[in-house]
N, C-alpha and C positions, 0 to 999 in steps of 0.2 A: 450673618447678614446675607441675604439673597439680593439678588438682578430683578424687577418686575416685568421684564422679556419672557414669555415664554422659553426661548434659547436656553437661558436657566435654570434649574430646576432646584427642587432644595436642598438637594445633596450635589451639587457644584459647587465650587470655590466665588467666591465677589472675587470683580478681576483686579481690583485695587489692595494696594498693603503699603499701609503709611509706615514708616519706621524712624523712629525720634522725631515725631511732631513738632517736637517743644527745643529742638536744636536751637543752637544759641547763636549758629555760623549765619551767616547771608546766604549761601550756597548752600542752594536748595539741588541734590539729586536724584536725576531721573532714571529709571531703567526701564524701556518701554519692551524689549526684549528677554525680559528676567525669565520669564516663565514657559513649561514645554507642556500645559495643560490643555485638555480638551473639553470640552461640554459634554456630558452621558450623553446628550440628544446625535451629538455627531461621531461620537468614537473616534479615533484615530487617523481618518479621513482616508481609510484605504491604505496607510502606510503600514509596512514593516517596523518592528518594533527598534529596529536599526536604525531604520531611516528617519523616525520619531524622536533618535537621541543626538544625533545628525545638526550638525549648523544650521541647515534649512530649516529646522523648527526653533531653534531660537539662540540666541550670541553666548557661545558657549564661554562659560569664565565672566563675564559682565555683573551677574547677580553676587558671586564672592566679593570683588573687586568694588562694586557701589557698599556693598553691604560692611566691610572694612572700609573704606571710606570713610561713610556715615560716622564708624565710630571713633576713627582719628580726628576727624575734624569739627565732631559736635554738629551736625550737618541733616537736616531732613533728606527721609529720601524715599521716592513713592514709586513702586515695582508694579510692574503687570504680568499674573501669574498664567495669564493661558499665550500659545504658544503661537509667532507670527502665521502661522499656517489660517488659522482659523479668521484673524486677522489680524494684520500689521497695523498693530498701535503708532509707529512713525510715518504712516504714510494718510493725506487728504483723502477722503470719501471717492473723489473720482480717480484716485490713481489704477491705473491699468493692473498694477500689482500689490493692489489694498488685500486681495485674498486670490493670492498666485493658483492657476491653473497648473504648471510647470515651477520647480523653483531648481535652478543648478541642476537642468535635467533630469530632473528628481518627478515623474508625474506627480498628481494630487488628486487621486479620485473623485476624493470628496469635494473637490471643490470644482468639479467640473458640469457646466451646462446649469449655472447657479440662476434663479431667478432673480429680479430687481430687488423682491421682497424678503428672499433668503440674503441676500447681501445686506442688506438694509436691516437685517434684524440682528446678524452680527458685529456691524456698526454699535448700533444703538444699544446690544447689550453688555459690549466690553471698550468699544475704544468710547464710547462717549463718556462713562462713568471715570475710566483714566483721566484722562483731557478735563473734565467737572473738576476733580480734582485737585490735578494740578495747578488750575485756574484758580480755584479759591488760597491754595496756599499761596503762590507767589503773588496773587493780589492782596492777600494777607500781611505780608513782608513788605509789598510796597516797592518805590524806587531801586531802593537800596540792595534788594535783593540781585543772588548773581546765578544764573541756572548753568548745571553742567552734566550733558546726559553720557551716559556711560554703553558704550558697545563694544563689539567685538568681530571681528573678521578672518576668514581663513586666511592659508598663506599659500594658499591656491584655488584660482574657478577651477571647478572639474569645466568649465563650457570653454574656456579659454588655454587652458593647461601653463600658464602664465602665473611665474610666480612674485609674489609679493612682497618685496624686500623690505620692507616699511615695520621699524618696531611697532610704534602709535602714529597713530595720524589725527591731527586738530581740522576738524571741518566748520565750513560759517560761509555765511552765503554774501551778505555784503559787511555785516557789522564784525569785524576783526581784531577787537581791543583786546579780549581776553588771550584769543588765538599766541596773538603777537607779542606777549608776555610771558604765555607758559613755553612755547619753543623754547627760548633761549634757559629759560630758568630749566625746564626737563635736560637740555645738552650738556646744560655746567655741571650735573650728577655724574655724568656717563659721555666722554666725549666721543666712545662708541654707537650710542646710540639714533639709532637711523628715526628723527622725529620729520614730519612733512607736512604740509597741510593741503588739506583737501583731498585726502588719499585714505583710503584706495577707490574713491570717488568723489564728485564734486556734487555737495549740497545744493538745494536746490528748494521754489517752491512749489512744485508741481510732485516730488519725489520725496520728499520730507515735509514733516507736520511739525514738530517742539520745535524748532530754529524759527522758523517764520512765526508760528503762531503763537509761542511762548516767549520766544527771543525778540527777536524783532518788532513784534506788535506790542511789545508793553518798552522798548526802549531800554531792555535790561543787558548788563553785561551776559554772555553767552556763549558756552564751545561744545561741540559734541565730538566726545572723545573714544575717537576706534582703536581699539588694542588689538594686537594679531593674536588667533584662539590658541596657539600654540605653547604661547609662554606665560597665558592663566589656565590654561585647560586643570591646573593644582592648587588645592588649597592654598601651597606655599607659594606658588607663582600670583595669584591672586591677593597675597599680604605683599607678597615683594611691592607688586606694580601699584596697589593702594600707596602704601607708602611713596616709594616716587612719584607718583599724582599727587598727593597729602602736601606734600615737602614743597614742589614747586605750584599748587594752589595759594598756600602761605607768602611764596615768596612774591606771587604776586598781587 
């Protein structure tokens, strides 16, 4: 299945991948960060093949850890396989850093001196087909369903040199019922573990898309869940932390 964008072509990936459609859970899985793919039309956007594997192109350890999820919990859960660079599937159409010029002092060639219509065309061929989607399943599920998106964060800004002491962090803008259940249930695993909300930034709707638009506008329970990339950056670290998310989802 192709994009009908131009942006597209037919040896491109569709930026959607559903996985367990027919999940049995209410919690529905997002990962709008999953993927560090590009469109043949744009290549790699000027980056080093380093910089391409880099946080800045997309939340390293998030697509293990949904994807183990998914399976512990019987759990839909719908990925996006090209990489924030080209554009950021969590961010509004008008946000300043929907398709970052700079990202963690990192330039973007490619994405420099964009036009309205270049910007507009990468919209429309990868975060609108996401977001279609997402829309149809959890209006599918209905009330009852509960969305929980999955990311991941350094343990350090290279712009700030400030570091990150936060194992996970639970974000949510105003609606905080999910939030305020998993803290306590993730600490009683691990009375070591450093959980916080709203960190290592405050959600927001100007700066985030799934919380306001998925969460908040349909009235559903809702958390987006940032894991430091350090202790999934492994397969194994990525079963681990599935599992403690798994366990205290359950528990609440």
């Amino acid at each position: 299945m192709t994009d009908p964008s131009p942006l597209l072509g037919p040896d491109d990936q569709f930026p959607v991948e559903v996985t367990n459609p027919e999940g049995a859970s209410p919690i529905v899985l997002l990962c709008e960060h999953a993927g560090r793919a590009f469109p043949r039309a744009l290549g790699p956007l000027g980056l080093s093949d380093e910089a391409s594997h880099r946080h800045i192109a997309w939340d390293i350890g998030a697509e293990g850890v949904s994807r183990a999820l998914a399976g512990l919990l019987d759990a839909t859960l719908v990925t996006q396989r090209y990489s924030r660079l080209v554009v950021d599937c969590n961010r509004p159409f008008e946000a300043v850093d929907l398709i970052p010029e700079v990202a963690d002092l990192e330039p973007i060639p490619g994405n420099t001196g964009l036009t309205p219509a270049e910007r507009r065309a990468r919209f429309e061929a990868i975060h609108r087909p996401y977001h279609d989607r997402v829309a149809r399943i959890l209006d599918a599920r209905g009330a009852g369903a509960r969305m929980v998106t999955i990311h991941s964060f350094t343990p350090m800004l290279r712009r700030t040199g400030v570091a990150r002491p936060w194992h996970i962090g639970l974000l949510y803008i105003h609606d905080d019922r999910l939030a305020r259940r998993l803290k306590p249930a993730l600490e009683a695993q691990n009375p070591d573990l450093i959980v916080a909300y709203n960190e290592p930034y405050q959600a927001d709707e100007i700066s985030d898309y799934a919380l306001p638009v998925h969460g908040e506008g349909r009235g559903l329970e809702h958390v987006m869940i940032e894991i430091r990339n350090d202790l999934i950056a492994t397969p194994a670290g990525q079963a681990e932390w599935a599992g403690k998310i798994a366990a205290a989802l359950r528990a609440t």
